[in-house]
C-alpha positions as CSV (number, residue, x, y, z in Angstrom):
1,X,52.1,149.3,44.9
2,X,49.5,152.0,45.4
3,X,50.6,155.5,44.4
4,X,51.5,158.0,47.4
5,X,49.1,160.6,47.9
6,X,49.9,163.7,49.8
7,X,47.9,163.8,52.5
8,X,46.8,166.8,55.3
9,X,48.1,165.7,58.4
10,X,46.9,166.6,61.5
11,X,47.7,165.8,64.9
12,X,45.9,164.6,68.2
13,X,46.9,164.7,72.2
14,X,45.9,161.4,74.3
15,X,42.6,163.7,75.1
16,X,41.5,163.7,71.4
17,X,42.3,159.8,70.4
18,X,38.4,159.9,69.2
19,X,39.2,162.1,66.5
20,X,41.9,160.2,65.3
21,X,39.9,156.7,65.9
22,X,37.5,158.4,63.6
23,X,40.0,159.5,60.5
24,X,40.6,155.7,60.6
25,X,37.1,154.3,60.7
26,X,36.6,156.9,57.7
27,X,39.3,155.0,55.9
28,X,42.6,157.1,57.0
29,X,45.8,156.5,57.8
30,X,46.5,157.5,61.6
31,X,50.2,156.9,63.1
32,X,49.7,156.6,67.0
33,X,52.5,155.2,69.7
34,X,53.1,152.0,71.2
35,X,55.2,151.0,73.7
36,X,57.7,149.3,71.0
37,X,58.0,151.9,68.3
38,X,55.6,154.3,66.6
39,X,52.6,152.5,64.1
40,X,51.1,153.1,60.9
41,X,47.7,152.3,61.5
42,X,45.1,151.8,59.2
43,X,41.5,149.4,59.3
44,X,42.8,146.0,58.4
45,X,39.8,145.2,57.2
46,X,39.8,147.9,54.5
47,X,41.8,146.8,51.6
48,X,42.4,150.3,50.0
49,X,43.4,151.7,53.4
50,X,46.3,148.8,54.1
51,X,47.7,150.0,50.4
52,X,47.8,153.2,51.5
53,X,50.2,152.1,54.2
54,X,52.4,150.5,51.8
55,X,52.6,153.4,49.5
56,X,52.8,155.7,52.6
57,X,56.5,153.7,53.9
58,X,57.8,153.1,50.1
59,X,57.0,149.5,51.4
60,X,57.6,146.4,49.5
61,X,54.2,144.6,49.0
62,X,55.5,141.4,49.8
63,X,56.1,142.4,53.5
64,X,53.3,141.8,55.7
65,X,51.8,144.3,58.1
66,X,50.8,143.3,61.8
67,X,47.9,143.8,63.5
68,X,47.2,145.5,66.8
69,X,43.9,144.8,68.7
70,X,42.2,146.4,72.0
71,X,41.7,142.9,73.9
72,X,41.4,139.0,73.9
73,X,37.9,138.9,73.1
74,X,38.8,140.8,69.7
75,X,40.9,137.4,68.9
76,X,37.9,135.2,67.4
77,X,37.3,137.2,64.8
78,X,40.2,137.9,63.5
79,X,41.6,134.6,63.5
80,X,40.7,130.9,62.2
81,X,42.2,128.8,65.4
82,X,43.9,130.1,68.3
83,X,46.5,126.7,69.8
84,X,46.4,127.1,73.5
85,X,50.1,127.8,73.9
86,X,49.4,131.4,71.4
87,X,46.2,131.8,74.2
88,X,48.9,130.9,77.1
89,X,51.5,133.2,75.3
90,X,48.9,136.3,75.4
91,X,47.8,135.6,78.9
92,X,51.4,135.7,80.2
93,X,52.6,138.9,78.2
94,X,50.0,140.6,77.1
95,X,49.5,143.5,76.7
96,X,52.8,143.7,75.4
97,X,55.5,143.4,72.8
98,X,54.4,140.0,71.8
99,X,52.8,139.0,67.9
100,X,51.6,135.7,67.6
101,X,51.3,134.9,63.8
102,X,48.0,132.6,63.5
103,X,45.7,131.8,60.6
104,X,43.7,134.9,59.8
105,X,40.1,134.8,59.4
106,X,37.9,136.6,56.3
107,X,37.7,139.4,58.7
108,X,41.7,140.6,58.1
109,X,41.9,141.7,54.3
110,X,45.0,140.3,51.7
111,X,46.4,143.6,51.9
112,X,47.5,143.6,55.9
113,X,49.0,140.3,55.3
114,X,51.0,140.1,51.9
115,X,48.5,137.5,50.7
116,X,49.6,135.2,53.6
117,X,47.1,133.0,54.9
118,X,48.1,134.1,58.0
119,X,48.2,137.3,60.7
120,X,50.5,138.7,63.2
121,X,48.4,140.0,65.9
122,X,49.5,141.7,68.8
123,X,47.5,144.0,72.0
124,X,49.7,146.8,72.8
125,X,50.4,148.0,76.2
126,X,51.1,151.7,75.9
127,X,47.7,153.7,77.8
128,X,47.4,155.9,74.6
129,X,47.2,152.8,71.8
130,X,44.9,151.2,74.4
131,X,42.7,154.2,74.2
132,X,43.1,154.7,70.6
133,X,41.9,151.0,70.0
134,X,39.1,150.6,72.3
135,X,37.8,154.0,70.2
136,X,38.5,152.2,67.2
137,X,36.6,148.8,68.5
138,X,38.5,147.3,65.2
139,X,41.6,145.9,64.1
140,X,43.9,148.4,63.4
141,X,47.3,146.7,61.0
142,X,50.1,148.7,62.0
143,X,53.4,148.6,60.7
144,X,56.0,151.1,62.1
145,X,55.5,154.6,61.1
146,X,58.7,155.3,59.5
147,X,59.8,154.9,55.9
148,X,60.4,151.3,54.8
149,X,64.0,150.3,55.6
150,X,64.7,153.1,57.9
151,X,65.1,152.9,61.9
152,X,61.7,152.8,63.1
153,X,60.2,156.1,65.1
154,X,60.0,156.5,69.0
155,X,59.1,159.6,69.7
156,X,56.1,161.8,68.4
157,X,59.1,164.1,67.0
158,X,60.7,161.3,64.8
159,X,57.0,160.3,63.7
160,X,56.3,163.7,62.6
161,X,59.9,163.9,60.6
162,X,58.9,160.6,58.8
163,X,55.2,160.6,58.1
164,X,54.0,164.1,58.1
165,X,52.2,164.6,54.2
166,X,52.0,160.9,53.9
167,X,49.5,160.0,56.5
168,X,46.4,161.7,58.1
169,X,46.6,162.3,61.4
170,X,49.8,161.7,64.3
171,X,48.6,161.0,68.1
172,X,51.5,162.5,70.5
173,X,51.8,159.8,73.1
174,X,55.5,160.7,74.0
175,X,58.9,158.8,73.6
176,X,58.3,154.8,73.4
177,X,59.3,152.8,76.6
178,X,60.7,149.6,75.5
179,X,62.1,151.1,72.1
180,X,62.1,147.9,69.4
181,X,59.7,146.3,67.5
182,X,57.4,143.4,69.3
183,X,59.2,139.5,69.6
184,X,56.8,138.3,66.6
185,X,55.9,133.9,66.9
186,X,55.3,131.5,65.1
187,X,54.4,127.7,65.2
188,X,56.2,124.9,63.3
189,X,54.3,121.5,61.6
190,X,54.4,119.8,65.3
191,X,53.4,123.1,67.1
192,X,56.3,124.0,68.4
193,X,56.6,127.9,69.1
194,X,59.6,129.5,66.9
195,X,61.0,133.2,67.2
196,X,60.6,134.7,63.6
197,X,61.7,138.0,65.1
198,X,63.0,138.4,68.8
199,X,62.0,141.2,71.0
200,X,61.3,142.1,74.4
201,X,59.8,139.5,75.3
202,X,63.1,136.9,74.9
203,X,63.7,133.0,74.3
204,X,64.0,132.4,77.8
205,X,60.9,134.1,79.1
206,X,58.9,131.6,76.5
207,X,60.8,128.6,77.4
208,X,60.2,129.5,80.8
209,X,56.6,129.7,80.7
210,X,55.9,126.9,77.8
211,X,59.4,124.4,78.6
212,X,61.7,123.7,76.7
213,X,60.3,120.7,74.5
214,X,57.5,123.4,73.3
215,X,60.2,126.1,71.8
216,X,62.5,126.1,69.1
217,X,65.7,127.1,69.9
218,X,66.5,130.3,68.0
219,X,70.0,128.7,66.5
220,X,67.9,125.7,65.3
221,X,66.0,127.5,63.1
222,X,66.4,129.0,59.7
223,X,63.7,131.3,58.2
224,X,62.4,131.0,54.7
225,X,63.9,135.3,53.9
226,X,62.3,134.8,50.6
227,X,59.0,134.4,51.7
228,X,58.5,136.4,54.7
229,X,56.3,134.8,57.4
230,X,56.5,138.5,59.6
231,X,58.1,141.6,59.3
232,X,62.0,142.5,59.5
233,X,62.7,138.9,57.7
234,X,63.6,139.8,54.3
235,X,65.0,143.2,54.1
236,X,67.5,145.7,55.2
237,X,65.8,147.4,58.2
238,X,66.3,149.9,61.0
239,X,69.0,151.8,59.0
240,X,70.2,155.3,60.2
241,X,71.6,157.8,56.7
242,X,74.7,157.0,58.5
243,X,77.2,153.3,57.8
244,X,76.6,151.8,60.6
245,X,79.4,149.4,61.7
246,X,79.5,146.6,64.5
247,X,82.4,146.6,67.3
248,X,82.8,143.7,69.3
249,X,86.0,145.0,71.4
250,X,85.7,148.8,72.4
251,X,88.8,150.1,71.0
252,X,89.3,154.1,71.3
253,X,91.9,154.4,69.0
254,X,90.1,152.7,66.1
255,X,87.3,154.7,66.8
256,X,89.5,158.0,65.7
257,X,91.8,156.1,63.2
258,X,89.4,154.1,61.1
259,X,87.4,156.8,59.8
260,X,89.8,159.9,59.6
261,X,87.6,162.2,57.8
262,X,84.2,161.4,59.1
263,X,81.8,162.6,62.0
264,X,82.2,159.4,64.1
265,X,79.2,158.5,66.2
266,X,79.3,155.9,69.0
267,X,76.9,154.0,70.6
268,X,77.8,151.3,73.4
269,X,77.5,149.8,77.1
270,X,82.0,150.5,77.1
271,X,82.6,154.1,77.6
272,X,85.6,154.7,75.1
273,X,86.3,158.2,76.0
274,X,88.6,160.3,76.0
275,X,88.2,160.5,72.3
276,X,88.1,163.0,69.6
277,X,85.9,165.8,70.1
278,X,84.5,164.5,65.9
279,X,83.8,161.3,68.0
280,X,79.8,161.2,69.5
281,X,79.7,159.2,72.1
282,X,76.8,157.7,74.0
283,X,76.6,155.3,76.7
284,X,73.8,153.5,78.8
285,X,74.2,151.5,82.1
286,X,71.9,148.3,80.7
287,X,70.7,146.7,78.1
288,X,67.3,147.8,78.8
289,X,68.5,151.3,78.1
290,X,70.5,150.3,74.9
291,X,67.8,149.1,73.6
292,X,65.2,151.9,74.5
293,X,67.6,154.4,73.3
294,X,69.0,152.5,69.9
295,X,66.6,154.3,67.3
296,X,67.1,157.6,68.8
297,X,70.4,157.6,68.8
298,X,70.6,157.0,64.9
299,X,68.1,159.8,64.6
300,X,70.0,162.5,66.8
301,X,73.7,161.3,65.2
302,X,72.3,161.3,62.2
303,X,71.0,164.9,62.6
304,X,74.4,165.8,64.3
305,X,75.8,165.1,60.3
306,X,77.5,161.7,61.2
307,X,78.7,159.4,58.2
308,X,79.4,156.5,60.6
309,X,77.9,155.1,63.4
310,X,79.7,152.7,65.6
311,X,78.1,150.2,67.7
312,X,79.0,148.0,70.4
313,X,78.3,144.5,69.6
314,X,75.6,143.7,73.1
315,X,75.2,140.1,74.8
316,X,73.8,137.5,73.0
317,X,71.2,136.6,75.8
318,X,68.0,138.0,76.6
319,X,67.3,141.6,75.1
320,X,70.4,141.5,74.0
321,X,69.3,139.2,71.1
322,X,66.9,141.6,69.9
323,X,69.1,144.1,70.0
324,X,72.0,142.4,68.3
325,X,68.9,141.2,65.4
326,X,68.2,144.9,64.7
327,X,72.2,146.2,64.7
328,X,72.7,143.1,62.5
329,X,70.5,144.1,59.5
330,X,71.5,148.0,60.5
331,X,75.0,147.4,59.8
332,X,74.9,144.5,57.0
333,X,77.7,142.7,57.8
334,X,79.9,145.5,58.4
335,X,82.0,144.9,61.3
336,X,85.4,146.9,62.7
């Protein structure tokens, strides 16, 4: 892995994305927002630059990066075949949360893809990383702008806190909308779509559009952790300094009992209150909100001095299977 480097960072309002789009072209490092999370972004056709971005996150180098483009017409050359259900899949939900991973073409360097023969691409729908692509007019790789292992960063404030010395420039394009990583595809030996990492955009939206004879079910499949096809498939991720533990039944009283002598922070659909004023509790109305608020709330409990975060366990359908993906590896198993 490449040495880290401190770097000067500077930073960049939507109004001044071709400054930014420049530090890139030039070979920088530039973290600009999506609608997912924050990115790392760097030109994924420079192999010293997509280093830098491991060294940058502390990233493991077997971990490949994913890369965002402006439009559809960026697709042929960055790729070596595009099946018609990954064209289908982009028409329907792009731009949007969505990676497709698909052969890569000379174009995309070893470095943005682990020394995979293949590339998650993905066209991101927030109006700042539109602008700050269609400046750049090149694939950008861009991995979450946090540091590897930690909850990824949704607001310009988090970004700054993370990556400020490491990279070159930040783009402030507010708090993220849908708040977790992109659903990342794949395709099986008989071209059947599989969900290496859900997201947004769920299970049934794909069976929806493609039926159900074209998409694994995600209970009948079993990644390969060892060799990591996409990103957040081998290691712990999206981990708070706090323990984060799993609840399945809201229970008050546990929530004061099990952890006597810690700053308890709660986050949940199930209002447990009244609790313990060492209890932080916050609640959303919907999944959509959960999900939107999850990283934050590890940040601000985190910065509140928390030892433990509790977390409601969400429904297993829908976003709720994304969400459950990303408490699952926060939490490693541990469950009240």
């Amino acid at each position: 892995m490449q040495e880290l480097q401190q770097r000067e960072t500077r930073y960049f309002t939507p109004d001044s994305v071709a400054n930014a789009a420049r530090i890139l072209l030039d070979g920088g490092l530039v973290v600009f927002p999506t609608e997912t999370v924050y990115g790392l972004g760097a030109d994924a056709g420079n192999h010293a630059a997509c280093q830098a971005v491991y060294a940058a996150k502390g990233r493991p180098a077997d971990n490949p990066l994913i890369v965002h483009l402006y439009s559809l017409e960026q697709l042929e050359d960055c790729v070596a075949e595009l099946p018609d259900a990954a064209r289908r899949l982009y028409e329907a939900f792009s731009p949007g949360p969505l990676t497709i991973v698909l052969p890569k073409s000379e174009r995309i360097c070893d470095a943005a893809t682990a020394g995979l023969p293949t590339v998650g691409i993905r066209f991101p729908s927030h109006p700042v990383a539109r602008r700050f692509l269609e400046a750049v007019r090149t694939p950008v790789a861009g991995p979450s702008a946090n540091m590897s292992g930690r909850s990824s960063t949704t607001s310009f404030q988090m970004a700054v806190e993370h990556m400020k010395g490491r990279v070159d420039g930040i783009i402030d394009g507010g708090d993220c909308t849908v708040g977790l990583e992109s659903t990342i595809l794949g395709f099986d030996d008989a071209g059947r779509v599989r969900i290496l990492r859900p997201g947004a955009v769920t299970y049934e939206m794909i069976r929806d559009l493609l039926g159900d004879e074209a998409v694994v079910k995600p209970t009948d499949y079993r990644p390969n952790v060892d060799r990591p096809e996409a990103p957040g498939m081998k290691y712990a991720h999206y981990q708070p300094r706090a323990a984060v533990y799993l609840m399945a039944e809201v229970d008050a009283e546990l929530l004061e009992t099990r952890f006597p002598n810690d700053t308890v922070g709660y986050i949940g659909l199930v209002d447990p209150s009244p609790v313990a004023e060492r209890v932080k509790v916050r609640t959303f109305p919907d999944l959509t909100s959960y999900a939107r608020n999850l990283y934050r709330s590890f940040h601000d409990f985190d910065e509140q001095g928390c030892t433990i975060i509790v977390a409601e366990v969400p429904p297993r359908t829908g976003l709720g299977v994304a969400l459950m993906d990303r408490l699952d590896k926060a939490a490693e198993g541990r469950v009240l």
